[in-house]
Every structure is written in C-alpha cells, then in structure tokens.
py3Dmol code that shows the C-alpha trace and the ligand (Angstrom):
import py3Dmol

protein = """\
ATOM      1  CA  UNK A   1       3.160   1.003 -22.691  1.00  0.00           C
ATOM      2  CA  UNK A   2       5.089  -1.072 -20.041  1.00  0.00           C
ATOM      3  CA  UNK A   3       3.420  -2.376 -16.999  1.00  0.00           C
ATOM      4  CA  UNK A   4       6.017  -2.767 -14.400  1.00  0.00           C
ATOM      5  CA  UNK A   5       5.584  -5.815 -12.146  1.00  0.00           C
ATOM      6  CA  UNK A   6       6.883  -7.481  -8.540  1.00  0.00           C
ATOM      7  CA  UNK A   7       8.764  -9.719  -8.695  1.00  0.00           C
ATOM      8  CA  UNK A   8       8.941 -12.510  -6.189  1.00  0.00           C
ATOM      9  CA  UNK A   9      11.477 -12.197  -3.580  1.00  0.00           C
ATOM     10  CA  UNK A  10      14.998 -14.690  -4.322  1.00  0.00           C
ATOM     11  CA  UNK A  11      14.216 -16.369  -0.993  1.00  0.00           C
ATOM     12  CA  UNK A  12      11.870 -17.826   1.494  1.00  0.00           C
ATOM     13  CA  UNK A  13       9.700 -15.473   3.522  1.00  0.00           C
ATOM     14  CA  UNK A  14      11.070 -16.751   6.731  1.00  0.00           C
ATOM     15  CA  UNK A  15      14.754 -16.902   5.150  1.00  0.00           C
ATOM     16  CA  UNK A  16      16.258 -14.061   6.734  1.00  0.00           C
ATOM     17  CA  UNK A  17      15.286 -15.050  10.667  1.00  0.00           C
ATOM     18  CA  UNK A  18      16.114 -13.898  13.174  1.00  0.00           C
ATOM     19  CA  UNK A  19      17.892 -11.227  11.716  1.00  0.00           C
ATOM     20  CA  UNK A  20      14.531  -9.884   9.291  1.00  0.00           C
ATOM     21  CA  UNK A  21      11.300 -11.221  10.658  1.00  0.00           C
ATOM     22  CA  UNK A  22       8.498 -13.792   7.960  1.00  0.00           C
ATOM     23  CA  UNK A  23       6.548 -10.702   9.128  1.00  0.00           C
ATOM     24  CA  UNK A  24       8.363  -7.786   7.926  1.00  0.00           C
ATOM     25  CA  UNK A  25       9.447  -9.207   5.028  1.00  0.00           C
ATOM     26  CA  UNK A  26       6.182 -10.196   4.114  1.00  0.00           C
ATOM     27  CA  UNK A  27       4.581  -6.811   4.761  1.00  0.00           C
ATOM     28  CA  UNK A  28       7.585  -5.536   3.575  1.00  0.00           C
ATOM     29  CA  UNK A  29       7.651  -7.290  -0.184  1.00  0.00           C
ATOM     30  CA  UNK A  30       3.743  -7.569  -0.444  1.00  0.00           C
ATOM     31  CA  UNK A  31       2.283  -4.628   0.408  1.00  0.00           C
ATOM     32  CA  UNK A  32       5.139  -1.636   0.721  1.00  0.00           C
ATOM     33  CA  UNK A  33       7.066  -2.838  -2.567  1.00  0.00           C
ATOM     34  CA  UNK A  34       3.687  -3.381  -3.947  1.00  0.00           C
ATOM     35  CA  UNK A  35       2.161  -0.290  -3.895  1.00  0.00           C
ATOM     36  CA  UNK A  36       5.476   1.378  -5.488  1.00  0.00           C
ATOM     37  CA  UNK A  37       4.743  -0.955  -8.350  1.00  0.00           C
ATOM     38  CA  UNK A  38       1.241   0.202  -8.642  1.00  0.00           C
ATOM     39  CA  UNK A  39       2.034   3.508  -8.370  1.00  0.00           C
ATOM     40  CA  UNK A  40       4.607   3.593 -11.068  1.00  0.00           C
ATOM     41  CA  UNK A  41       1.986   1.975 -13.175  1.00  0.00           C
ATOM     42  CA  UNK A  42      -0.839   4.315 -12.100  1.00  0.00           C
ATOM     43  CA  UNK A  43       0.986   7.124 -12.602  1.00  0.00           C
ATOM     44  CA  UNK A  44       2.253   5.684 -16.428  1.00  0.00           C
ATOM     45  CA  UNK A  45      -1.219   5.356 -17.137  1.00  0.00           C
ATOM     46  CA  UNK A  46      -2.182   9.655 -16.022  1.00  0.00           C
ATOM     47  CA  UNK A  47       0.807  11.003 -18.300  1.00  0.00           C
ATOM     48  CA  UNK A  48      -0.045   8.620 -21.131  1.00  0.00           C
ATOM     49  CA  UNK A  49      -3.959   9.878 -20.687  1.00  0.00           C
ATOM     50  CA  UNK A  50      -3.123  13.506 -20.618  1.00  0.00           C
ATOM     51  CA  UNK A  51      -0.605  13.050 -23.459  1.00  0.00           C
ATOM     52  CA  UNK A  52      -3.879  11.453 -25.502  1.00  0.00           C
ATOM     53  CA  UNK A  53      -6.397  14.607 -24.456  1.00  0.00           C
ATOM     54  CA  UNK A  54      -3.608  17.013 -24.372  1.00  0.00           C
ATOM     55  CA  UNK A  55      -4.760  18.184 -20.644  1.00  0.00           C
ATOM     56  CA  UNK A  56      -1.515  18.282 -19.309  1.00  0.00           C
ATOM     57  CA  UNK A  57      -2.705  19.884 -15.701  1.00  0.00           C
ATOM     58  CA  UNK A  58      -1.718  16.547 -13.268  1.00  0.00           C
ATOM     59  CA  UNK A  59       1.101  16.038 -16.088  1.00  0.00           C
ATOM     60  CA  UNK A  60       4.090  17.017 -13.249  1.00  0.00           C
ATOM     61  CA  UNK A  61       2.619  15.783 -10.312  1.00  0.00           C
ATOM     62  CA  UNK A  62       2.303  12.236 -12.123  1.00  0.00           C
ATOM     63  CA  UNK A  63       5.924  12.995 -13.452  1.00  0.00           C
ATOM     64  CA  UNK A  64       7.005  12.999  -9.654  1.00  0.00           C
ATOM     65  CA  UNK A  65       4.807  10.155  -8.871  1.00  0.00           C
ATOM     66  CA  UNK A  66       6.721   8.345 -11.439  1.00  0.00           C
ATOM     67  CA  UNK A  67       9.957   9.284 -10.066  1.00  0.00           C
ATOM     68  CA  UNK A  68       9.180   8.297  -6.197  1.00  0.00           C
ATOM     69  CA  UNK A  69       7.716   5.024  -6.921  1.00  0.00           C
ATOM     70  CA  UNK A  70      10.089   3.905  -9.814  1.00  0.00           C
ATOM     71  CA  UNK A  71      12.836   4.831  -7.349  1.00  0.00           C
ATOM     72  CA  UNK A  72      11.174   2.707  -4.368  1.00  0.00           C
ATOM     73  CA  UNK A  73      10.853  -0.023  -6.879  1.00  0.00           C
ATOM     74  CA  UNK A  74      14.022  -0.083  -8.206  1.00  0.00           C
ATOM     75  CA  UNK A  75      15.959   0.264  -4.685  1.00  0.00           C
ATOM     76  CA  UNK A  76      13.534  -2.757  -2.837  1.00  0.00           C
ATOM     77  CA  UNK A  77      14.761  -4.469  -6.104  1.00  0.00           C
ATOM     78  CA  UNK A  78      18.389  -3.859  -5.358  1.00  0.00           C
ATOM     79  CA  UNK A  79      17.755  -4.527  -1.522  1.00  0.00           C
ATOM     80  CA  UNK A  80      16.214  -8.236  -1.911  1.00  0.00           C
ATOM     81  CA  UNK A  81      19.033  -9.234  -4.056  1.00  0.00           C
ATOM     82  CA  UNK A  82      21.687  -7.983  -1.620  1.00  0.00           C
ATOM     83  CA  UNK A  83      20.952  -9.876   0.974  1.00  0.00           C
ATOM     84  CA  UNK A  84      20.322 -14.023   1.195  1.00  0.00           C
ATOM     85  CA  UNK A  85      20.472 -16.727   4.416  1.00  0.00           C
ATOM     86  CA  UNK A  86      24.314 -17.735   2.989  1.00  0.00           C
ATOM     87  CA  UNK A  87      25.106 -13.796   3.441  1.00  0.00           C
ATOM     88  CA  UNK A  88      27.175 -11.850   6.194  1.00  0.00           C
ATOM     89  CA  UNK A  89      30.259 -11.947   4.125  1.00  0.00           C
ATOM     90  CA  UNK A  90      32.924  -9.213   3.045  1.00  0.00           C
ATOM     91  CA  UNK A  91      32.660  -8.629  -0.732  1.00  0.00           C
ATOM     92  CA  UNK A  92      35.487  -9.943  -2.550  1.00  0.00           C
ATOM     93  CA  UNK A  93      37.118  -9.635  -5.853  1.00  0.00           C
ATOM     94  CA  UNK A  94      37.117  -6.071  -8.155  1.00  0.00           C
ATOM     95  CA  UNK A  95      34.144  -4.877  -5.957  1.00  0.00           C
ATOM     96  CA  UNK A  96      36.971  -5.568  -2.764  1.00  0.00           C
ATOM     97  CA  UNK A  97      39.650  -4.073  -4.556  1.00  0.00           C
ATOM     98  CA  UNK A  98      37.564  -0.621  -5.530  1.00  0.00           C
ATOM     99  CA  UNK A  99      36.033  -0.296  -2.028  1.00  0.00           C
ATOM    100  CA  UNK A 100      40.014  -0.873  -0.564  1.00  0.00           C
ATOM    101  CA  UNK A 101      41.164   2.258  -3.645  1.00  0.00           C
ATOM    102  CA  UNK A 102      38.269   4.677  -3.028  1.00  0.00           C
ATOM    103  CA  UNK A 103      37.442   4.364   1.518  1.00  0.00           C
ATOM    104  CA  UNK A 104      41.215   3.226   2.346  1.00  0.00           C
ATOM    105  CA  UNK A 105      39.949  -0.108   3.678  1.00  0.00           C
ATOM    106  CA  UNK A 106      37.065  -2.360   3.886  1.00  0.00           C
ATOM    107  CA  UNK A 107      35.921  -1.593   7.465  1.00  0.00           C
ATOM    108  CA  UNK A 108      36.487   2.862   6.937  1.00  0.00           C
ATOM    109  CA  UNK A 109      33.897   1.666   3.939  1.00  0.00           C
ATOM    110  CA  UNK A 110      31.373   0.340   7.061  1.00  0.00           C
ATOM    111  CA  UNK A 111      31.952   2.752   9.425  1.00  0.00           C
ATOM    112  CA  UNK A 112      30.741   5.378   6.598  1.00  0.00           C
ATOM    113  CA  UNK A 113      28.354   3.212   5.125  1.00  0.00           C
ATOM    114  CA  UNK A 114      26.691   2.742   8.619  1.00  0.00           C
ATOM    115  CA  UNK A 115      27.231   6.167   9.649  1.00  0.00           C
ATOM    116  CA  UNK A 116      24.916   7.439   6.305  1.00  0.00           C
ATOM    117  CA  UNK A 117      22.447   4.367   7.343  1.00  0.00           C
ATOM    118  CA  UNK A 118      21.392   6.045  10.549  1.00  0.00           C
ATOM    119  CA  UNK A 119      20.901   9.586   9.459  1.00  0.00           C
ATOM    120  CA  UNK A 120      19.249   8.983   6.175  1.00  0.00           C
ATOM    121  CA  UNK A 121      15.545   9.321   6.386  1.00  0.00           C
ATOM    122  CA  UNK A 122      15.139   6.442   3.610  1.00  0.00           C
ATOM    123  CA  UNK A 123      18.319   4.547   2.059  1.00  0.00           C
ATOM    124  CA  UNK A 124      22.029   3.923   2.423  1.00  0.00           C
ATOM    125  CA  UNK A 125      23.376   3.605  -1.167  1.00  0.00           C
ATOM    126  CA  UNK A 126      26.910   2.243  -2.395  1.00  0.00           C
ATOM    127  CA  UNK A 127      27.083   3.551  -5.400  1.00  0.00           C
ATOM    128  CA  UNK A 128      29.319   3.786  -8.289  1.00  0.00           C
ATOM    129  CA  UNK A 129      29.784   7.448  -9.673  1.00  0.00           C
ATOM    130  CA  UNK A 130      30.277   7.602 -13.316  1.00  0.00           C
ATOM    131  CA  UNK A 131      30.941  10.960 -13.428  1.00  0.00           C
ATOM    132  CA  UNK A 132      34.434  10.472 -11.300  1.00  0.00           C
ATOM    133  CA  UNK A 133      34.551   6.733 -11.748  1.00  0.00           C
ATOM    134  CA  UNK A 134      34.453   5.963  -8.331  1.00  0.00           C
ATOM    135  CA  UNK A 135      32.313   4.304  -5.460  1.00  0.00           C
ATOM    136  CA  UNK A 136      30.380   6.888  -3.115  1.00  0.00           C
ATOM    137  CA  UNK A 137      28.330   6.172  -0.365  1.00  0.00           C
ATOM    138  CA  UNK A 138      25.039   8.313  -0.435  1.00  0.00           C
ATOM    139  CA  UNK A 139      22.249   9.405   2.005  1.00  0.00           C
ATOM    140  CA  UNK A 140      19.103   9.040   0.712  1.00  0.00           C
ATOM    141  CA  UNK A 141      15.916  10.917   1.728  1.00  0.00           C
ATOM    142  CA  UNK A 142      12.099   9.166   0.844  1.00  0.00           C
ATOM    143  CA  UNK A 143      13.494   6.670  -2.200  1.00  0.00           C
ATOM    144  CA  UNK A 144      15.611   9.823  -4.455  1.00  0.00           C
ATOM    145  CA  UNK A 145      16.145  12.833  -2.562  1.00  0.00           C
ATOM    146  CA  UNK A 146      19.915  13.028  -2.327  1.00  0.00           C
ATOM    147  CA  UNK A 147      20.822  10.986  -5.455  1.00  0.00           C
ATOM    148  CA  UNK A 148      23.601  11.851  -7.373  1.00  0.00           C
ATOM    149  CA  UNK A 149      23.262  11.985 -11.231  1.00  0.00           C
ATOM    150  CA  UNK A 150      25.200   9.227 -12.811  1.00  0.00           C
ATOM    151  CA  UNK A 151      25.199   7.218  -9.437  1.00  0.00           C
ATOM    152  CA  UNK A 152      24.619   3.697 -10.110  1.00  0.00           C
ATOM    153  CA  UNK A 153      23.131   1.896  -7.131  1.00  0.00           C
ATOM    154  CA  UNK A 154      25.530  -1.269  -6.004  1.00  0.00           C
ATOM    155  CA  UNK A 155      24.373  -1.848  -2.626  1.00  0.00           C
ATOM    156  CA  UNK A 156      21.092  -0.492  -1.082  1.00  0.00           C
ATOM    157  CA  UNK A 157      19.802  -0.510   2.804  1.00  0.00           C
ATOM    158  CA  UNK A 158      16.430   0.369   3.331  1.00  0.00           C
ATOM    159  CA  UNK A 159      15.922   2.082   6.770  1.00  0.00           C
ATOM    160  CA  UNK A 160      12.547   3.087   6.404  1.00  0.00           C
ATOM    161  CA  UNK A 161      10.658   2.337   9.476  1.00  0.00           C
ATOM    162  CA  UNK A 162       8.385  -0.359   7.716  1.00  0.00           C
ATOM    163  CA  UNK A 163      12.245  -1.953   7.133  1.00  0.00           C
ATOM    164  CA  UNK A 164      12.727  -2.448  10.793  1.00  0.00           C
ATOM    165  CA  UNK A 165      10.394  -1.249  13.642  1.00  0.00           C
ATOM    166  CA  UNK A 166       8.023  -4.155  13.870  1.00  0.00           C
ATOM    167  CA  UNK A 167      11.625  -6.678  14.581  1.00  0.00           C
ATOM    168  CA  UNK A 168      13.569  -3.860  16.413  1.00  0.00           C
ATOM    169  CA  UNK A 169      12.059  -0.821  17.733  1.00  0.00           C
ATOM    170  CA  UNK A 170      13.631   2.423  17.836  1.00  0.00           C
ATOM    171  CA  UNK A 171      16.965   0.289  17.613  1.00  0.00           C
ATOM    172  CA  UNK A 172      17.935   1.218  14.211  1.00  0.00           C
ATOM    173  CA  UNK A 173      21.830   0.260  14.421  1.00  0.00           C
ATOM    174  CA  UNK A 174      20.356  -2.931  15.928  1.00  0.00           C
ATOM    175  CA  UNK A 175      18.931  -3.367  12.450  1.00  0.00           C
ATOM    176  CA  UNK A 176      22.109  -2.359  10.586  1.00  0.00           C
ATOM    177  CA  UNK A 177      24.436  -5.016  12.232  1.00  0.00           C
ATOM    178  CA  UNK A 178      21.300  -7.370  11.428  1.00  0.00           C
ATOM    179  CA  UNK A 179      21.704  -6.084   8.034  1.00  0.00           C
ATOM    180  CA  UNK A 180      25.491  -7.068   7.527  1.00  0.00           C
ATOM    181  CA  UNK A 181      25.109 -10.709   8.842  1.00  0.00           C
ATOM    182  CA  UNK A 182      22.626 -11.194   5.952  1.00  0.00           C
ATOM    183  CA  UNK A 183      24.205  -9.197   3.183  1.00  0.00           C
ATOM    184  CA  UNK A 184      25.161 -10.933  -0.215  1.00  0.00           C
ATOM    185  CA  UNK A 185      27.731  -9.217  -2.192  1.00  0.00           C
ATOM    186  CA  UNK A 186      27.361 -11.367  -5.168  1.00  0.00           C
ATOM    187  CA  UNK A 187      24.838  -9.333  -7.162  1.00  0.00           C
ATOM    188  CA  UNK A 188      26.292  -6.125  -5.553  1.00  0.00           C
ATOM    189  CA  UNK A 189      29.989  -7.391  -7.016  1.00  0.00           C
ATOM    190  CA  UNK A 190      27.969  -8.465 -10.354  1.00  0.00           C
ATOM    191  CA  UNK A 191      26.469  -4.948 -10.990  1.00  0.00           C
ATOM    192  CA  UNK A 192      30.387  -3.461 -10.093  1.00  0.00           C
ATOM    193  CA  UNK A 193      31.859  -4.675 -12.802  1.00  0.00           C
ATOM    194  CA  UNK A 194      28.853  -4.432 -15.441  1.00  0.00           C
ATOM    195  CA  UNK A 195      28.296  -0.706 -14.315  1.00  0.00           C
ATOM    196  CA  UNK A 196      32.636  -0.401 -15.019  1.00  0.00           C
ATOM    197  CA  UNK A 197      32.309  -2.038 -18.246  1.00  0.00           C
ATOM    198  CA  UNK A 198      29.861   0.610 -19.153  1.00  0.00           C
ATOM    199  CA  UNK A 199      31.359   3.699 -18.352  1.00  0.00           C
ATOM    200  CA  UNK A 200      34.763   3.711 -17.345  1.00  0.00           C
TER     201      UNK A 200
END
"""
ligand_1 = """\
1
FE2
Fe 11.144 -0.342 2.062
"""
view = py3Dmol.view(width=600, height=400)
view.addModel(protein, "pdb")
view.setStyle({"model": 0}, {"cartoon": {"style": "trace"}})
view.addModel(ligand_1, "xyz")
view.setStyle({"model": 1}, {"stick": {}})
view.zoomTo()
view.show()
C-alpha cells in the first residue's frame, strides 16, 4: 500500500511576505497540510486492516476519512503551486483564451471567482468540467463538499481560517486581493491544457 507524503513547499517560508505571513505559511504547510497527510495514511491503514479481519464496522467512516483528507491534500497541493513571489499576473495563453470563451472576460472570471471565495466555507476552485468541457468556478465546503464529478481542479484558494486570520483578521477579501498579487498561473495554465488533452 501507498504512503502518501508532504511535500516541501516550491518556495521559501518567508516568500510570500507581506502578502502570506513565514508564520502562516509555516503553520499552514507543517502542521494543517500535515495532518491531512497523516490522516489519509491513517485512514489507508483502518480499511486495509478491516479488509485483512473482514470487520468491516469503521470500514465507511475511514472511507470518508479518506475522502476529507485526500481532498485537503490534494487542494493545499494545488494551492502552493499556484502561487510564487514572481506571481500577481493574468494567466495567459489557452488557459486566457478558455477563461475569455466560458466568463466573457478575464476580470467577469474574478469578480465570480472572488465572489465564490468569500462565501465558501473552505475553497474557491477553477475548475475544468469534463462533463461539458468547460471551466466552472466552484464553492467548496470543508475540502469536497460541493465538488462536481469530473471537475478537475486548475486553480485552488484556500479560505479556511488557518489560511488567513493570524495575517488578516476577519478581513477575508483583504486576503483575496493578497491572494491575486501572489498567484502563478503557470502550473494552473500547465494542468489546462493536460486536463484538455485528456478529455476533450
Ligand atoms: Fe488550508
């Protein structure tokens, strides 16, 4: 069996100042994003066990533990890689192009995009929708309560208090601009056109 692991973050601790505090993203990365990994991994280990004994009793709580913390994994994943100290830029290229198709322009995208960032009780996804082969942007509740099914992540915001209340408070949209002079549309634009190879 797998044993899912953290990776170090792409950057510096103190790379995002002022915009994400050394603090937050330490706290952030080490322990929140840690114990998602460990949880994954803990809960792995219960539904292997019970599928050994054949005691299948904590078999679909561990099935949601899987699901929460492989979700908060996955997304901090996403969330590290989209932003970087040469970020704050407007994506370019296919990505560009898509967002311009499906919102009507770049900055109808943002206003949306922002708009699901300070309702949603966990993240504010981009995401491209195999289904109708187009980008979405979704609310998301705790790490996967509102996902759609064959939404593939492209750009995540985490607005989970731990993301932001230490550097701003109750200020949340304070925290969202913050967010957009740091973003880095590279990997988002990378996972576009990978996700479009695969399924359009
Ligand atoms: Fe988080």
């Amino acid at each position: 069996m797998s044993e899912y692991e953290l990776d170090p973050l792409p950057y510096e601790y103190d790379a995002l100042e002022p915009h994400i505090s050394e603090q937050v993203l330490t706290w952030h990365h080490d322990t929140h994003h840690q114990g998602y990994v460990n949880g994954w991994n803990s809960a792995e280990e219960t539904l292997e066990a019970n599928r050994e004994s054949g005691d299948v009793s904590s078999s679909a709580g561990a099935i949601r533990d899987v699901t929460h913390n492989s979700s908060g994994h996955i997304l901090h994943d996403l969330f590290w890689q989209n932003m970087s100290p040469e970020g704050g830029d407007e994506p370019s290229g296919a990505l560009a192009a898509a967002i311009q198709e499906d919102f009507g322009s770049y900055d109808a995208w943002k206003a949306e995009f922002e708009a699901a960032a300070k309702d949603a009780s966990g993240w504010a996804l981009l995401v491209y929708d195999s289904f109708s082969n187009q980008l979405r942007n979704v609310v998301v509740d705790g790490h996967d309560n509102g996902a759609i099914w064959g939404g593939h992540p492209i750009l995540a915001l985490d607005v989970w208090e731990h993301s932001y209340y230490h550097d701003y408070g109750p200020a949340r949209g304070d925290f969202i601009d913050a967010f957009f002079e740091v973003v880095d549309w590279e990997e988002p634009a990378d996972r576009y056109e990978h996700a479009v190879e695969l399924f359009e």
